[in-house]
C-alpha positions in Angstrom: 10.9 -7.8 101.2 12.7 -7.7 104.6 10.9 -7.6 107.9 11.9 -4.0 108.4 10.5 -2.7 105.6 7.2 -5.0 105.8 6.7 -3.7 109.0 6.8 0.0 107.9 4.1 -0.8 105.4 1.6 -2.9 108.0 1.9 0.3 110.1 1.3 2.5 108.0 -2.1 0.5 107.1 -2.7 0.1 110.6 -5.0 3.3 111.1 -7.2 2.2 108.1 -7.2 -1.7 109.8 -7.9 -0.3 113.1 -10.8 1.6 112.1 -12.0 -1.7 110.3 -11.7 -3.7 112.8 -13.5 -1.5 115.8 -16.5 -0.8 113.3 -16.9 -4.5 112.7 -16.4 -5.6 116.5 -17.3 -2.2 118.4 -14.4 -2.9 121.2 -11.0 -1.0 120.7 -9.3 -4.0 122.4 -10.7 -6.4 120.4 -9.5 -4.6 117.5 -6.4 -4.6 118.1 -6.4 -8.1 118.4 -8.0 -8.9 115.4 -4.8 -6.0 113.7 -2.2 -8.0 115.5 -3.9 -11.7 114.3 -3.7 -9.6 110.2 0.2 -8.8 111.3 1.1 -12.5 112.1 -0.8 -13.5 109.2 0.8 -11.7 106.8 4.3 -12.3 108.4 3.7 -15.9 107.9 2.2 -15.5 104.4 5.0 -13.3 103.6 4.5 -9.6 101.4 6.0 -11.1 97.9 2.8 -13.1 97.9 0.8 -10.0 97.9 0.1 -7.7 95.1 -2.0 -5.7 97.1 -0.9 -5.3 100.2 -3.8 -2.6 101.6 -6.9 -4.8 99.8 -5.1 -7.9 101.1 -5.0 -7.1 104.8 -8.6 -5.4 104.8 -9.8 -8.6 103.5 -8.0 -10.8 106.3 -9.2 -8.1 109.2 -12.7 -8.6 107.8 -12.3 -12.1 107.7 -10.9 -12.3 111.3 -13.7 -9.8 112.6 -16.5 -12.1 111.1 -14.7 -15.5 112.9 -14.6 -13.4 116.1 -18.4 -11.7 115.7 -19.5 -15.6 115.2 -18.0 -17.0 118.3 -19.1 -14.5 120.6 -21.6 -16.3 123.1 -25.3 -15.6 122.2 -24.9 -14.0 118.7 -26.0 -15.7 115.9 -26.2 -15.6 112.2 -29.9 -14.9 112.1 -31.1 -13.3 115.7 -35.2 -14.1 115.8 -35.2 -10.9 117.4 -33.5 -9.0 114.3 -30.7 -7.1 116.9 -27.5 -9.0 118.8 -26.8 -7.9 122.1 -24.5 -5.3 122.5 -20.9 -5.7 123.1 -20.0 -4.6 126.4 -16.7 -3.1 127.8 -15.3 -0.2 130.2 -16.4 2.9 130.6 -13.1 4.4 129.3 -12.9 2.3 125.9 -16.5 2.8 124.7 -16.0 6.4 125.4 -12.9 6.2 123.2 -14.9 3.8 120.8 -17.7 6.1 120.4 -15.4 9.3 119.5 -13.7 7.4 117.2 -16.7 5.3 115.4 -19.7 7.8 116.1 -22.5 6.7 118.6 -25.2 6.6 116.3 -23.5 4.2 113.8 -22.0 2.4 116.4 -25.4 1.7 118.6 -27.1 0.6 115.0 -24.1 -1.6 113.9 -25.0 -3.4 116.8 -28.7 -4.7 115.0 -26.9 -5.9 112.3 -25.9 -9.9 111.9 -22.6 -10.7 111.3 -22.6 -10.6 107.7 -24.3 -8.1 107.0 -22.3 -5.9 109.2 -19.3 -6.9 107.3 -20.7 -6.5 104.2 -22.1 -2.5 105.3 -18.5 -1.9 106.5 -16.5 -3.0 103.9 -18.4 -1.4 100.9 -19.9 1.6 102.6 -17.6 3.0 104.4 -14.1 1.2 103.2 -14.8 0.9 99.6 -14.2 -2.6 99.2 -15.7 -4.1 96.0 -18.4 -6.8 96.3 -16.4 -8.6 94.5 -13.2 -9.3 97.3 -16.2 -9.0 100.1 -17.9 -12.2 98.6 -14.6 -14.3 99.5 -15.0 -13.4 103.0 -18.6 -14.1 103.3 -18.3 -17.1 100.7 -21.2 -16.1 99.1 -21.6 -14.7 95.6 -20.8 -10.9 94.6 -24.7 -10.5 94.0 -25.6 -11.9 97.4 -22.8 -9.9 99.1 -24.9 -6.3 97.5 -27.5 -7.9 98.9 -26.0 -7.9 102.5 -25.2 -4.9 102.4 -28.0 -3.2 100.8 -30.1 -4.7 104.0 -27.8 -3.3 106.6 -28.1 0.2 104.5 -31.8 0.1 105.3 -31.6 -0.5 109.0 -29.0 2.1 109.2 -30.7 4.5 107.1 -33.4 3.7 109.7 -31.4 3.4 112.9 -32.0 0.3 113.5 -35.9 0.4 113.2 -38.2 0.3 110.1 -40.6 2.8 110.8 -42.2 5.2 108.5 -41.1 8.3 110.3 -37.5 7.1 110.4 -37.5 6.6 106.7 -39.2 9.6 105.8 -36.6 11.6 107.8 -34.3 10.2 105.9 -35.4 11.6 102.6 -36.1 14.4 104.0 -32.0 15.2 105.1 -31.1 13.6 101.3 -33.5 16.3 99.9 -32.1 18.5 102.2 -28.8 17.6 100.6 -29.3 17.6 97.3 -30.8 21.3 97.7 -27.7 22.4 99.2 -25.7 20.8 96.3 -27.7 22.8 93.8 -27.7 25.7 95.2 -23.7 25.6 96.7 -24.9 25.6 99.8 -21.6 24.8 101.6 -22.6 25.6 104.8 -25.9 23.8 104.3 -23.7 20.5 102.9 -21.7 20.7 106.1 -24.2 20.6 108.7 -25.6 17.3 106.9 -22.5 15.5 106.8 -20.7 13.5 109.2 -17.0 14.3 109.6 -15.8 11.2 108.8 -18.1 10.6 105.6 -16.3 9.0 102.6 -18.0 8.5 99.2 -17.3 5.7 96.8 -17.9 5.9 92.8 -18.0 2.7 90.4 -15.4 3.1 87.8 -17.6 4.3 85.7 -18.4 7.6 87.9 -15.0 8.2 89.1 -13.9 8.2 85.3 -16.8 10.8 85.0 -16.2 12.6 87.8 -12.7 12.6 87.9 -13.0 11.7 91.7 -11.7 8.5 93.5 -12.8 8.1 97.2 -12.9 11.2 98.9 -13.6 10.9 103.1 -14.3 13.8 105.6 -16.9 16.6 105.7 -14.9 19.6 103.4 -14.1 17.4 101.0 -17.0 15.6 99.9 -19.0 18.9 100.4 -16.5 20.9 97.9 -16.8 17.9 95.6 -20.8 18.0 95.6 -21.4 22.0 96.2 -23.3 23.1 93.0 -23.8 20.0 91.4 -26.9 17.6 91.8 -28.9 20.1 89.7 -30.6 16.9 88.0 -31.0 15.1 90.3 -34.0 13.7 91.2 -35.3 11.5 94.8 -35.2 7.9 94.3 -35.3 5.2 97.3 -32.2 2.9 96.1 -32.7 -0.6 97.1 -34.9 0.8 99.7 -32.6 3.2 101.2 -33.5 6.8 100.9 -31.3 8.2 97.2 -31.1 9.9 94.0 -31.1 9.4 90.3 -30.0 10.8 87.3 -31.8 10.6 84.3 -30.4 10.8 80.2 -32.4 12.6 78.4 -34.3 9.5 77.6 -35.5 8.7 80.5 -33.2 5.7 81.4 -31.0 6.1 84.8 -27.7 7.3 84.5 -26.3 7.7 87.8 -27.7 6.7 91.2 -26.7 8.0 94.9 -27.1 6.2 97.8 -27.3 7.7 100.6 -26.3 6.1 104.2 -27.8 8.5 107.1 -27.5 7.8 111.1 -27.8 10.2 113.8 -29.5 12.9 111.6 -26.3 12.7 109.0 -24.9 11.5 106.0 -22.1 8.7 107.1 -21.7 7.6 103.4 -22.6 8.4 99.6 -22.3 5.7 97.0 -22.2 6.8 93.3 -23.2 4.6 90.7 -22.8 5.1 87.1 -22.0 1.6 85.4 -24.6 0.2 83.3 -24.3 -3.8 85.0 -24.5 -1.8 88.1 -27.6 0.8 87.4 -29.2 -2.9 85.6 -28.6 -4.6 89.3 -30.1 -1.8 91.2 -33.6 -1.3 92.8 -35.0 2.3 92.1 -38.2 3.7 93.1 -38.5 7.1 92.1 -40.2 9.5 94.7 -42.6 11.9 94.0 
């Protein structure tokens, strides 16, 4: 592949990196440093080593972000105070950070270690497997869930772990899943953020015929008038659904991640390794 055409490609991926990159770091200049470090790495590697190109360069931003994140002066793996201190810059790029990112998941990003916001990123709201996120972290897929399945819970609880928070939390997933029964649209739209993307196993995107759908409309076309079995679960103690067979066993699970008073990201479960490795609690 010539440098022409390689270049095409790494722009055309550089929205997608960019938004990587700014969630993991919360400073637009920084991200673009950590895009243009991806671009000289992969001009170095070279493109006919990649099969896939997109995976390959989210997985080198991610990597670069963590590196960065570890270095910065005062933040460390585990804080003893549970938050890092927030990353400070101009008044011009955190207002253009904060459009782009969302203040709410931006401000709660900022609680999260290193790893574990990495790990929350990646999955939740760029769909990476568990599997391609554990070579970044160098830890096991398992451990890599785990990650991100604590960052879920302090996002789903802004950063906090108080009862109110988590209760409001179900109460906007009940909330949802009432609009999705009843094809509420309206009702779907007001409790989703804008940019929200939803991920499905392989088993549920064969089911659903859906892959990864991201913004408001389309998510809330995919979910208006479905749900009707659904049934409140916490999901590895974030506020979620189940589906039951008819014998009683789960069958699908939705997690839910909610910030700000909205739904930022849905993950749909339907494989049976992946129900087995799940966490649910049913709610009354």
């Amino acid at each position: 592949m010539n440098d022409e055409v390689l270049a095409e490609r790494f722009e055309a991926l550089r929205p997608r990196l960019r938004g990587v990159a700014q969630r993991m770091l919360g400073s637009a200049a920084e991200a673009e440093d950590a895009v243009q470090e991806a671009w000289l790495r992969l001009h170095r590697a070279g493109a006919d080593e990649v099969d896939n190109l997109a995976a390959w360069l989210t997985t080198v931003v991610g990597r670069i972000c963590l590196d960065m994140l570890r270095s910065r002066a005062g933040r460390r793996e585990e804080p003893l105070d549970g938050a890092d201190a927030p990353v400070g810059g101009g008044p011009e790029e955190e207002a253009v950070l904060a459009d782009s990112v969302g203040v709410a998941l931006l401000v709660v990003l900022e609680t999260l270690t290193p790893t574990e916001r990495l790990a929350f990123v990646l999955h939740d709201l760029f769909a990476v497997s568990f599997e391609d996120i554990a070579v970044v972290v160098g830890r096991s897929p398992a451990a890599a869930r785990q990650l991100a399945s604590r960052a879920r819970r302090r996002v789903q609880a802004g950063g906090s772990a108080s009862a109110a928070d988590t209760r409001r939390q179900r109460e906007i997933v009940a909330a949802f899943l009432t609009a999705s029964r009843t094809g509420d649209m309206a009702g779907l739209l007001t409790l989703l953020d804008p940019d929200v993307v939803m991920r499905a196993d392989e088993t549920a995107a064969r089911m659903g015929g859906t892959g990864q759908p991201r913004g408001a409309e389309v998510v809330a076309e995919f979910f208006c008038g479905r749900a009707q079995g659904a049934e409140p679960a916490d999901i590895d103690g974030a506020a979620g659904a189940v589906v039951r067979s008819p014998e009683g066993q789960p069958w699908l699970a939705l997690s839910f991640t909610v910030a700000g008073g909205r739904i930022l990201a849905i993950e749909v479960v339907a494989g049976a390794q992946e129900l087995a490795g799940l966490e649910i609690t049913p709610l009354a």
